[in-house]
C-alpha positions in Angstrom: -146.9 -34.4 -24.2 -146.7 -30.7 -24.9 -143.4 -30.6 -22.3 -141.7 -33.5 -24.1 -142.4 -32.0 -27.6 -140.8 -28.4 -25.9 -137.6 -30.4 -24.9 -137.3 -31.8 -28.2 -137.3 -28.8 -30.0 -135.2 -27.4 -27.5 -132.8 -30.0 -28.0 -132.6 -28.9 -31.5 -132.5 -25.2 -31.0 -135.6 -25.1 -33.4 -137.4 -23.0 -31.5 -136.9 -19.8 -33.8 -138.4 -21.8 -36.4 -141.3 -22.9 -34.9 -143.4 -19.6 -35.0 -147.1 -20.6 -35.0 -147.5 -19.6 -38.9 -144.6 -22.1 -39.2 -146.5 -24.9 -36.9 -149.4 -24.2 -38.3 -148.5 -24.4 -42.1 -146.6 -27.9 -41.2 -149.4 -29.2 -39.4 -151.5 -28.5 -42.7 -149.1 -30.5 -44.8 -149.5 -33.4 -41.8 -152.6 -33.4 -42.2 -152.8 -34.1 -46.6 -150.2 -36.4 -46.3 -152.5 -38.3 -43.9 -155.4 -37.9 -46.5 -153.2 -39.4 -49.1 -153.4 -42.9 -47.5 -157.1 -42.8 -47.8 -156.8 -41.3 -51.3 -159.3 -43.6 -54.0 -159.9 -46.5 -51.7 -163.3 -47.3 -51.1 -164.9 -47.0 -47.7 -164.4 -50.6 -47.1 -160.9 -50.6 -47.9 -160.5 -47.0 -46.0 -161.7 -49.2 -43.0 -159.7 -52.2 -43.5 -156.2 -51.0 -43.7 -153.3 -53.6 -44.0 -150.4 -53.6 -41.6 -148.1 -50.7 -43.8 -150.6 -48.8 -44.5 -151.8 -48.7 -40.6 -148.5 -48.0 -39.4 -147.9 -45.6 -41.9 -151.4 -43.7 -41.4 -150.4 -44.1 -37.5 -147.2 -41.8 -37.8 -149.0 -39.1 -40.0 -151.6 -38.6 -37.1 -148.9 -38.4 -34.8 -147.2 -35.8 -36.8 -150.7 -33.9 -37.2 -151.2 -34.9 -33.0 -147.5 -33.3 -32.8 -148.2 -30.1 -34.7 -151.2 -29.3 -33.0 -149.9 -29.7 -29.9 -147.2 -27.5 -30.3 -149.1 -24.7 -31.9 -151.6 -24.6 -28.8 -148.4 -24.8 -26.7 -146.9 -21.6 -29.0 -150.3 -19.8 -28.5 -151.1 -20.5 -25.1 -154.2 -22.5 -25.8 -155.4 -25.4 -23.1 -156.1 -28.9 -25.5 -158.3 -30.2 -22.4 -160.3 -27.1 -22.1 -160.5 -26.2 -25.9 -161.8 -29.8 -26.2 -164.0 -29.4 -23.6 -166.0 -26.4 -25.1 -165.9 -27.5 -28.4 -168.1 -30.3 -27.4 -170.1 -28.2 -25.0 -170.5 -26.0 -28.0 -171.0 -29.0 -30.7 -173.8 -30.7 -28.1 -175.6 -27.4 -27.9 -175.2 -27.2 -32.0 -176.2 -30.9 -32.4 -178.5 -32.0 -30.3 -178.1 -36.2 -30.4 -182.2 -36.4 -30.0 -182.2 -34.3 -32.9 -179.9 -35.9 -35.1 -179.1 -39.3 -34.2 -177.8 -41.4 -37.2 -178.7 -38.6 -39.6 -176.2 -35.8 -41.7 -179.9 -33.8 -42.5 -179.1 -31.8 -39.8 -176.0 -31.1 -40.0 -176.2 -30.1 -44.1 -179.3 -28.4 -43.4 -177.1 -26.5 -41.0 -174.3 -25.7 -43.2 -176.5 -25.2 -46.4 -174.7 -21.9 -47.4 -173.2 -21.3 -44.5 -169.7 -21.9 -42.9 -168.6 -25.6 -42.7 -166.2 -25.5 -39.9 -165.4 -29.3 -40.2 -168.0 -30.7 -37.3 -170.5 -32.6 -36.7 
């Protein structure tokens, strides 16, 4: 994916604009317009969506999927083995036995402390 994303802005001669502040900054704006979907509907209707609202939420996480890609492309980072030991590092963090079907933990953890966006 990250090859076919290359090309394309190749294609375009974008790459001078795509510096990782650039990339970055977009894929922060991807990422709230993807929120807006899900702005003031309930859980249920959050869980439910209806065909435009699917398809629309489907091409904002491809935009955010797009962005991120590219700024681990621009920054040399491997998505398989970032993945990898984030969940190494999140199993370690969270042990299942420990917090199976609960968020205790995971406040209890972050009570005052850095809320990096996991469990």
């Amino acid at each position: 994916m990250q090859a076919r994303i290359r090309e394309f802005v190749a294609e375009r001669d974008w790459e001078r604009f795509h510096t990782p502040k650039n990339v970055a900054a977009a894929l922060s704006v991807e990422a709230a317009e993807l929120l807006e979907i899900f702005t003031w509907l309930t859980p249920e209707e959050s869980s439910t969506l209806q065909a435009p609202e699917r398809e629309h939420a489907a091409e904002e996480i491809a935009d955010v999927l797009v962005y991120a890609l590219r700024l681990a492309d621009l920054i040399g980072v491997d998505i398989g083995e970032a993945v990898d030991a984030k969940l190494r590092a999140n199993a370690l963090r969270y042990p299942a036995e420990a917090v199976r079907g609960s968020l205790d933990r995971y406040r209890d953890t972050h009570a005052g402390g850095r809320d990096d966006g996991d469990p």
